[in-house]
The first five atom37 places (N, CA, C, CB, O) and aatype in JSON, in Angstrom:
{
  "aatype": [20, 20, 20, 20, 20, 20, 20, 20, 20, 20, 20, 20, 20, 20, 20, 20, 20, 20, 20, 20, 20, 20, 20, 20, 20, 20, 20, 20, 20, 20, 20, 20, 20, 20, 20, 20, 20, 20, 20, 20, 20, 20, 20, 20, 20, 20, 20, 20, 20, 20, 20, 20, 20, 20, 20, 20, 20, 20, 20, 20, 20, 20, 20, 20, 20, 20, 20, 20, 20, 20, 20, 20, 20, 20, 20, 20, 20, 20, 20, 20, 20, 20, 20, 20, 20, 20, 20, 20, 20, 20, 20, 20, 20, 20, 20, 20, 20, 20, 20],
  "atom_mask": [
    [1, 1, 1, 1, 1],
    [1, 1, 1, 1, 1],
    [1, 1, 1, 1, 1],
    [1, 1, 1, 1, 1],
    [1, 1, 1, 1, 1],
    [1, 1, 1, 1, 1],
    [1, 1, 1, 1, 1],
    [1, 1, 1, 1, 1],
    [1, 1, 1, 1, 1],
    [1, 1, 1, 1, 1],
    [1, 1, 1, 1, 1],
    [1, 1, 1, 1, 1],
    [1, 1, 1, 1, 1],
    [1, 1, 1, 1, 1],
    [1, 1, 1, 1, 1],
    [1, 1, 1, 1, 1],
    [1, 1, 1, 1, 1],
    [1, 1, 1, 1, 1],
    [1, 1, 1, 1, 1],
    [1, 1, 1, 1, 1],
    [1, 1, 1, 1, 1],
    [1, 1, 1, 1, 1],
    [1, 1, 1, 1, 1],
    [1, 1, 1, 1, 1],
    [1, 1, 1, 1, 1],
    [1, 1, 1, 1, 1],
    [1, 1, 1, 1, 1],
    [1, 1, 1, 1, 1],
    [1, 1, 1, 1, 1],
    [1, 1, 1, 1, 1],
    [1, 1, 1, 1, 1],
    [1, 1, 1, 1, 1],
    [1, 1, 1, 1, 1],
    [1, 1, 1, 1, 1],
    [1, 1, 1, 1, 1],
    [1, 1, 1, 1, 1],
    [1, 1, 1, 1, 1],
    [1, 1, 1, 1, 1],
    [1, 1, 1, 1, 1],
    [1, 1, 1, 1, 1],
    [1, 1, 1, 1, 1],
    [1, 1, 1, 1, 1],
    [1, 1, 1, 1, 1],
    [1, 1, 1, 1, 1],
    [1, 1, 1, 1, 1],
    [1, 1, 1, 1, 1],
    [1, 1, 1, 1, 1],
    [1, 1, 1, 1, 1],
    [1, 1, 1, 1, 1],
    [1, 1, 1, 1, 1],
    [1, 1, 1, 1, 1],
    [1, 1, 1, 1, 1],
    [1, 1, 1, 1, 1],
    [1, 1, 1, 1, 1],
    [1, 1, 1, 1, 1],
    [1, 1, 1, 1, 1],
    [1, 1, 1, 1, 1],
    [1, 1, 1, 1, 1],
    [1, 1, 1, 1, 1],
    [1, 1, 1, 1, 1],
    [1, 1, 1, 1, 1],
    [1, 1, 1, 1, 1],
    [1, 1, 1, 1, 1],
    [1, 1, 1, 1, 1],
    [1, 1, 1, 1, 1],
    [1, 1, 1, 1, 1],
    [1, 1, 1, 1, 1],
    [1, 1, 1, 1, 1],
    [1, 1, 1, 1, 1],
    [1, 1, 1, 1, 1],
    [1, 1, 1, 1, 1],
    [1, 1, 1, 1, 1],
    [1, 1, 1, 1, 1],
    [1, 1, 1, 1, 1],
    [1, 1, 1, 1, 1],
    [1, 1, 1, 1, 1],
    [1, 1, 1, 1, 1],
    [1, 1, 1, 1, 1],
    [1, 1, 1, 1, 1],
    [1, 1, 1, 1, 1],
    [1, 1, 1, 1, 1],
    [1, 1, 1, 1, 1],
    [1, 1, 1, 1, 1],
    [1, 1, 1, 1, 1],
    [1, 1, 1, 1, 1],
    [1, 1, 1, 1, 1],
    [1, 1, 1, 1, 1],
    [1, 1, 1, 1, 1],
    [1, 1, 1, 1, 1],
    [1, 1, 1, 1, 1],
    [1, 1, 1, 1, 1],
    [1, 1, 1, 1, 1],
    [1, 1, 1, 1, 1],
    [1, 1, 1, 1, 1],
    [1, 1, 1, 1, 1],
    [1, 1, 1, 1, 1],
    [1, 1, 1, 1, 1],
    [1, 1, 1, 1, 1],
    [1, 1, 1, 1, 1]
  ],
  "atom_positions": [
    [[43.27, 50.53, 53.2], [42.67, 50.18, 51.93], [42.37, 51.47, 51.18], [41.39, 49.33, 52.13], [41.72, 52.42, 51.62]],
    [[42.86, 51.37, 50.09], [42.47, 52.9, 49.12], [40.92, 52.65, 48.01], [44.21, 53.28, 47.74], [40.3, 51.79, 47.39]],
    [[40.92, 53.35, 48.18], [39.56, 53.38, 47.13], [40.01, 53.45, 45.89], [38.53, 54.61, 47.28], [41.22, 53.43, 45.69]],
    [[38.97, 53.57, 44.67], [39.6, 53.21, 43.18], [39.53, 54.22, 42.51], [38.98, 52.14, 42.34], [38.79, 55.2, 42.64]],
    [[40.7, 53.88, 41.4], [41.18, 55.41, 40.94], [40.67, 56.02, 39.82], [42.58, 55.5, 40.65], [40.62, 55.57, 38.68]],
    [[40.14, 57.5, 40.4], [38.94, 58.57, 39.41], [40.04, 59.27, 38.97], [37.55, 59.75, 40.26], [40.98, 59.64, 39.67]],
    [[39.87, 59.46, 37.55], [40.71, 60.35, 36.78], [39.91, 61.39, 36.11], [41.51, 59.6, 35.78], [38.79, 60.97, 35.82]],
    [[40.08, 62.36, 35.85], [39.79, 63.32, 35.42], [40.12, 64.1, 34.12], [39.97, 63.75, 36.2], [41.1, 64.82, 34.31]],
    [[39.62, 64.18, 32.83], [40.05, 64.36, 31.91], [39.64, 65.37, 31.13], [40.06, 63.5, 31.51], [38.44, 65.64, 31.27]],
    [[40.71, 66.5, 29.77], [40.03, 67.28, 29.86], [39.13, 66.94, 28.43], [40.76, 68.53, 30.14], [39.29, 65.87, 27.85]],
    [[38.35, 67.8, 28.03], [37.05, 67.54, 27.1], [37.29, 66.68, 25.75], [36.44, 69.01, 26.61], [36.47, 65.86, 25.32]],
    [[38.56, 66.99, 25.11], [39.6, 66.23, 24.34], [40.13, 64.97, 24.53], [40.54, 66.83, 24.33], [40.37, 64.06, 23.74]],
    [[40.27, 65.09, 25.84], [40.89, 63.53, 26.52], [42.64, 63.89, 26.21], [40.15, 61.64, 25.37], [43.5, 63.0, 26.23]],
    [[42.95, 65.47, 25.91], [44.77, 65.46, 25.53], [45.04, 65.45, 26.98], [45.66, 67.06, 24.54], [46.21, 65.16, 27.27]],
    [[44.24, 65.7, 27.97], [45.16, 65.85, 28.96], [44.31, 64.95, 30.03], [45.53, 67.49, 29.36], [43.09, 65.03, 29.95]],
    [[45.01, 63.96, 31.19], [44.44, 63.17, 31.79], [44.77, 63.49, 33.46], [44.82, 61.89, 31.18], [45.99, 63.33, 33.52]],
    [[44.43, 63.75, 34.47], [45.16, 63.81, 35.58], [44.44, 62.56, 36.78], [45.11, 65.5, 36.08], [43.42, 61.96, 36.45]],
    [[44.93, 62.37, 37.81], [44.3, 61.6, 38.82], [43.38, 62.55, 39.69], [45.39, 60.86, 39.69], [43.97, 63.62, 39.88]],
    [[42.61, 62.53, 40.06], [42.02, 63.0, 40.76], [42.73, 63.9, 42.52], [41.2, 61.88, 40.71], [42.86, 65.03, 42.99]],
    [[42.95, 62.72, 42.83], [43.62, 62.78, 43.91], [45.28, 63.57, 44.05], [43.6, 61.4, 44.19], [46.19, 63.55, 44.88]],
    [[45.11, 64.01, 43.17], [46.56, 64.74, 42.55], [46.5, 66.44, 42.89], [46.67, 64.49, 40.54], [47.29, 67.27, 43.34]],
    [[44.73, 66.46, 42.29], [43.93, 67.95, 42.39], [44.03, 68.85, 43.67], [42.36, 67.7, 42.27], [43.22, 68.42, 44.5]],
    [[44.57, 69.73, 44.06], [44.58, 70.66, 44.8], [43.61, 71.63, 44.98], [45.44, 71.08, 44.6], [43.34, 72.11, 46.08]],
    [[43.15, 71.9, 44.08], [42.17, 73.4, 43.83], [41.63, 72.99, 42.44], [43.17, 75.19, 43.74], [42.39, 72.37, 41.7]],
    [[40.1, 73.35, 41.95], [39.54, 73.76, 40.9], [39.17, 74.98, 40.92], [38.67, 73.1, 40.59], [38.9, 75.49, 42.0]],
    [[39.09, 75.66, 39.8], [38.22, 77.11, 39.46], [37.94, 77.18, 38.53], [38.63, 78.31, 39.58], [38.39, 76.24, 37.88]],
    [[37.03, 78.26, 37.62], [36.32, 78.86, 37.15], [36.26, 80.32, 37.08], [35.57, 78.42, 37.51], [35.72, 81.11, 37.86]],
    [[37.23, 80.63, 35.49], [36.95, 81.8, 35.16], [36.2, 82.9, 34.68], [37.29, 81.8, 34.9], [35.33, 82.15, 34.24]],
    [[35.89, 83.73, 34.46], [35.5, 84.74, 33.87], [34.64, 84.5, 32.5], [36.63, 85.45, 33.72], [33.53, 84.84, 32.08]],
    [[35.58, 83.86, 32.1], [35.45, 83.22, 30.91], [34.66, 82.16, 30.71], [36.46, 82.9, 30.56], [33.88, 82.04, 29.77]],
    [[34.9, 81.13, 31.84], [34.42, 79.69, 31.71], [35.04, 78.81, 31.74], [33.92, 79.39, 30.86], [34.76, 77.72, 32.23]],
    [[36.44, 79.29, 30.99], [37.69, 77.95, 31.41], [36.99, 77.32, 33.18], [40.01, 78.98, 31.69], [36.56, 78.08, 34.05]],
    [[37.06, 76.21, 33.27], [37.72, 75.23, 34.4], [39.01, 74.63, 34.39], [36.99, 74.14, 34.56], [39.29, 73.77, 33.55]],
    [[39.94, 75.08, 35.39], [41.17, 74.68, 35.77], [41.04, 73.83, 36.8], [41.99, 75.67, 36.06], [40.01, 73.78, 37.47]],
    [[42.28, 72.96, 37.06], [42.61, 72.5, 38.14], [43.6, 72.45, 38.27], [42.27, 71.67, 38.43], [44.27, 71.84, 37.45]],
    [[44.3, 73.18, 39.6], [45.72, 73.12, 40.31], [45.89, 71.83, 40.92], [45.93, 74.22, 41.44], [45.13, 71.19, 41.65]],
    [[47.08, 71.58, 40.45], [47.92, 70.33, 40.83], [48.95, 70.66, 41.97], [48.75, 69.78, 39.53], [49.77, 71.57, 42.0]],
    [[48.61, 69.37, 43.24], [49.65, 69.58, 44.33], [51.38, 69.24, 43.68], [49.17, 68.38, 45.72], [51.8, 68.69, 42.67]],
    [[52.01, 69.89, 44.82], [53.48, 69.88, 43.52], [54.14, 70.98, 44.08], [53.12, 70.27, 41.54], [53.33, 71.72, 44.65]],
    [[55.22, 71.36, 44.14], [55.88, 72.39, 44.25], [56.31, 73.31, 42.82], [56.93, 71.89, 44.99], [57.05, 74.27, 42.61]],
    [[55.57, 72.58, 42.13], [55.29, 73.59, 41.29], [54.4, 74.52, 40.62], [55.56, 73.33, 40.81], [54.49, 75.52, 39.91]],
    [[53.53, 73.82, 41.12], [51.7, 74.08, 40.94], [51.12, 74.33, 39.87], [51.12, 75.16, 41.59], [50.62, 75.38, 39.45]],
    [[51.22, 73.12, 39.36], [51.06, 73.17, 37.46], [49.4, 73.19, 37.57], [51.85, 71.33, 36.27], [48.81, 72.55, 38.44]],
    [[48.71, 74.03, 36.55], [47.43, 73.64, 36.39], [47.36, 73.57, 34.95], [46.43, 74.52, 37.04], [48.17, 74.14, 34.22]],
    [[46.23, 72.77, 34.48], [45.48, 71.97, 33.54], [43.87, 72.58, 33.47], [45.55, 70.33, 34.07], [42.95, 72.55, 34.29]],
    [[43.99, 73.14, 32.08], [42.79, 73.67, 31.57], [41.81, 72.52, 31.27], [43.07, 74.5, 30.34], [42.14, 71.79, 30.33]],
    [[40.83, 72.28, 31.81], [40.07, 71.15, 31.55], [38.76, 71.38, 30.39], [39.56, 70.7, 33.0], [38.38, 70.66, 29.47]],
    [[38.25, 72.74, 30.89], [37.54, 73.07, 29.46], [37.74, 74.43, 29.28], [35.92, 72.77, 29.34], [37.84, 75.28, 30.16]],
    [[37.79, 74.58, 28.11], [37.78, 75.88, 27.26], [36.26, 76.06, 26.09], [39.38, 75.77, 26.26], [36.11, 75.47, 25.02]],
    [[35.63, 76.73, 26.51], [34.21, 77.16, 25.84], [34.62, 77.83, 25.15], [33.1, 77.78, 26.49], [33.61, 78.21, 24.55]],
    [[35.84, 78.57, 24.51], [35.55, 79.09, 23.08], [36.0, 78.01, 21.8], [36.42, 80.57, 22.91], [36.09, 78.17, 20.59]],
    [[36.2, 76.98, 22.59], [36.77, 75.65, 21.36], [35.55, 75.06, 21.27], [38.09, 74.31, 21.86], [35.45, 73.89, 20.9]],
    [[34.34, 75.92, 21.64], [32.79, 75.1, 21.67], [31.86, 76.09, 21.24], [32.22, 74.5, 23.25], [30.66, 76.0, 21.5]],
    [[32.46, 77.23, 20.46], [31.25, 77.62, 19.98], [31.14, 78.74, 21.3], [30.02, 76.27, 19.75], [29.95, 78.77, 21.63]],
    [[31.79, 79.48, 21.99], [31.83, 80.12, 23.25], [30.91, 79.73, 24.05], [31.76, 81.38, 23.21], [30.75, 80.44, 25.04]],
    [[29.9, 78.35, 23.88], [29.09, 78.15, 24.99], [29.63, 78.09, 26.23], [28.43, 77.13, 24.86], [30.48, 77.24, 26.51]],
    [[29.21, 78.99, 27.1], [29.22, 79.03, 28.44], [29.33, 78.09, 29.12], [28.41, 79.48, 28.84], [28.57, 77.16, 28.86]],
    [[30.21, 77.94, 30.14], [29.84, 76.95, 31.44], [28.95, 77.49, 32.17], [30.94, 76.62, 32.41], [28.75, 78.7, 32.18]],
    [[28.1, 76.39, 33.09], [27.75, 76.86, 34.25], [28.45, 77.49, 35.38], [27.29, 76.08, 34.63], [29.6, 77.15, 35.68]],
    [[27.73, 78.5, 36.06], [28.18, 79.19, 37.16], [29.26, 77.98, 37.94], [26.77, 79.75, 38.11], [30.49, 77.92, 38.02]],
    [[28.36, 77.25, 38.35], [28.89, 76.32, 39.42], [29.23, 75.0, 38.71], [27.79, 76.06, 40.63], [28.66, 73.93, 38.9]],
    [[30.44, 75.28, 37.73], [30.55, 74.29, 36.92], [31.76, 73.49, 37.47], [30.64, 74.76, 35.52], [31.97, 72.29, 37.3]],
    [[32.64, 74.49, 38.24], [33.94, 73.47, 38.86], [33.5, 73.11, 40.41], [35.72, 74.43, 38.91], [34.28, 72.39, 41.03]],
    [[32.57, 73.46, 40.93], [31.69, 72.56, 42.21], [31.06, 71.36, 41.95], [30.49, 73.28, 42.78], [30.87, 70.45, 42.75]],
    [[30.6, 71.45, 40.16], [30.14, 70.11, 39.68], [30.91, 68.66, 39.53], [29.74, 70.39, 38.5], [30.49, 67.5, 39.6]],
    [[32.08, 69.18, 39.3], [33.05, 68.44, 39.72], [33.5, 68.13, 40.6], [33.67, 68.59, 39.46], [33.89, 66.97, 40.54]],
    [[33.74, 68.77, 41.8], [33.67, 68.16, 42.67], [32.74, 67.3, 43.51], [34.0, 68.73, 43.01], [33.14, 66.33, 44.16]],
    [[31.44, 67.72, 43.45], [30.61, 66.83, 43.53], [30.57, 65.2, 42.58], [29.6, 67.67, 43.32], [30.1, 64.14, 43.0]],
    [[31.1, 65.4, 41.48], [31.06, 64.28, 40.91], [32.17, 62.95, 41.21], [31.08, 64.72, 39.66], [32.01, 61.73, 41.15]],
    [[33.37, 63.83, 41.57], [34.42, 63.33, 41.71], [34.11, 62.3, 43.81], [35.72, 64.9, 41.37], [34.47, 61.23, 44.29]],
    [[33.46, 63.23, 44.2], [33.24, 62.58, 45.79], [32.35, 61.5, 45.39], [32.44, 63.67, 47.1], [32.5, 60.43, 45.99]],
    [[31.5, 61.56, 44.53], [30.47, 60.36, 44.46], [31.01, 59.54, 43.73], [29.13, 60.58, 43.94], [30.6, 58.38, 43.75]],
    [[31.92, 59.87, 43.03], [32.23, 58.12, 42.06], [33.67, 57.84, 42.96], [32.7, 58.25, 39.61], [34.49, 57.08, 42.45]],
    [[33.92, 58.37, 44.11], [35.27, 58.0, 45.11], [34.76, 56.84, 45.97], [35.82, 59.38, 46.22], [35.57, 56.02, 46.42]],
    [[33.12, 56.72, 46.28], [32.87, 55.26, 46.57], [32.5, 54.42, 45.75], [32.09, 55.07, 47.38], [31.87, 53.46, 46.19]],
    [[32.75, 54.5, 44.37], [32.66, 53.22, 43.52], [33.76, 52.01, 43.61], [32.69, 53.68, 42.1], [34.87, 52.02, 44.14]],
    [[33.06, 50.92, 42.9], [34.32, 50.13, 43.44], [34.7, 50.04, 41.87], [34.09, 48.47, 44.49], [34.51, 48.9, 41.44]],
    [[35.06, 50.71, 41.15], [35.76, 50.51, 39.8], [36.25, 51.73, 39.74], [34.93, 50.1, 38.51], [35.66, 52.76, 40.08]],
    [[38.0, 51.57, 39.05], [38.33, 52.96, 38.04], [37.6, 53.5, 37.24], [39.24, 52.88, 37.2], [37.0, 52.93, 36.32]],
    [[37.59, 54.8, 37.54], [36.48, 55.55, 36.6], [37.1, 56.97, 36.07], [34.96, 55.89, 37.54], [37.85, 57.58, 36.83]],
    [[36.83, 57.46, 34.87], [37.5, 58.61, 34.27], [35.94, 59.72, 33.92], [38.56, 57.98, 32.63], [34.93, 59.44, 33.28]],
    [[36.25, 60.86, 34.56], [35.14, 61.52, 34.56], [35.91, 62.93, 33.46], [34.52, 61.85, 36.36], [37.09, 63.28, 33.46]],
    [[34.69, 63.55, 32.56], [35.34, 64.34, 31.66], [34.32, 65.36, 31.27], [35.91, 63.55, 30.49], [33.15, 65.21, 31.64]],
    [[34.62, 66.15, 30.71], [33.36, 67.27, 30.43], [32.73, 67.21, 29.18], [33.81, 68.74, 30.48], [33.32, 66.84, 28.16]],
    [[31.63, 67.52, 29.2], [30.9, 67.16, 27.85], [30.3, 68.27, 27.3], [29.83, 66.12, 27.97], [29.95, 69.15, 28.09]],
    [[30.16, 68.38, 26.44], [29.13, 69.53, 25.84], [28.6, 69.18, 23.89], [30.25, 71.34, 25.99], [29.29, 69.0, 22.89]],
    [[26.84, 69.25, 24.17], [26.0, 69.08, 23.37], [24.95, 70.54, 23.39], [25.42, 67.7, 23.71], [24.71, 71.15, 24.43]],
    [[24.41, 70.91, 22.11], [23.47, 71.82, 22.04], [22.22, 71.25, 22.88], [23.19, 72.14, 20.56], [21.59, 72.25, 23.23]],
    [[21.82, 70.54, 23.18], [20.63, 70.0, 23.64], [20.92, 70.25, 25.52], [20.45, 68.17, 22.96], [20.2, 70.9, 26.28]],
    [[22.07, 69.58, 25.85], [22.07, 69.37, 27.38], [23.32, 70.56, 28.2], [22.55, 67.49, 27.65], [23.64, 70.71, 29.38]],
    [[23.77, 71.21, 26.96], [24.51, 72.56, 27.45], [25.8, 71.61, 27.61], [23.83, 73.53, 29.06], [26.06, 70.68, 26.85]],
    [[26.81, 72.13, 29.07], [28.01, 71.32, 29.88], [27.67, 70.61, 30.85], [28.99, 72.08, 30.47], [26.77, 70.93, 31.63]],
    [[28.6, 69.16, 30.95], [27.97, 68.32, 32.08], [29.22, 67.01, 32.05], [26.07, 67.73, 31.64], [29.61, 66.35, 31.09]],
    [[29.63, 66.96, 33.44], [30.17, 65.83, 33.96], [30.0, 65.03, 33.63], [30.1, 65.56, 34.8], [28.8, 64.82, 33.72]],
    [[30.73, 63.89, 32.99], [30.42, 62.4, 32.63], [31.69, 61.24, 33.42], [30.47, 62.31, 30.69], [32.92, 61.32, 33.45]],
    [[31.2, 60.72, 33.71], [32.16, 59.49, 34.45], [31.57, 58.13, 33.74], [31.92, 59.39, 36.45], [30.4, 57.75, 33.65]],
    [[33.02, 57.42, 33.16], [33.35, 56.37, 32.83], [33.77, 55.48, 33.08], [33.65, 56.38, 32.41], [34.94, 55.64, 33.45]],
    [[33.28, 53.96, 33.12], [34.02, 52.94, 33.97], [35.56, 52.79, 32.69], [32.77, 51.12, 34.29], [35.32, 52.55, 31.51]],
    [[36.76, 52.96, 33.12], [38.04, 52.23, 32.65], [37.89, 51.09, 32.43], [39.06, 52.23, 33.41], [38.84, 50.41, 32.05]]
  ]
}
């Protein structure tokens, strides 16, 4: 029995991936969060870019946040699309959506 399917999207919603697809996340220098895709080709997907926000910063531990988010909505029992958010008030932050 498989569990239900978390997608992951980036702040735009232009780019959508499955979760379970994800190989590696990181966190640059910068703030970008990437995620490497399994594949023999090892495509990765910029999920946020903080200078399309005003250069607000990510958090340090902003692509661990994701993963944390992504393990907890893996026992939901609905498709869910989790995506990054950013407001002056609450900074950057994980959001998951029921599909």
């Amino acid at each position: 029995m498989s569990g239900p399917d978390v997608w992951v999207s980036k702040d735009d919603s232009s780019d959508i991936v499955r979760a379970e697809a994800i190989a590696g996340v990181g966190r640059d220098y910068n703030g970008n969060v990437t995620v490497r895709l399994f594949g023999g080709d090892g495509a990765t997907v910029t999920l946020v870019d903080p200078s399309a926000h005003g250069d607000s910063p990510t958090p340090v531990d902003f692509h661990r946040q994701l993963l944390e988010v992504v393990a907890e909505l893996s026992d939901t029992a609905q498709a869910t699309m989790v995506r990054p958010v950013h407001d002056q008030q609450h900074g950057w932050r994980w959001v998951g959506e029921p599909l």
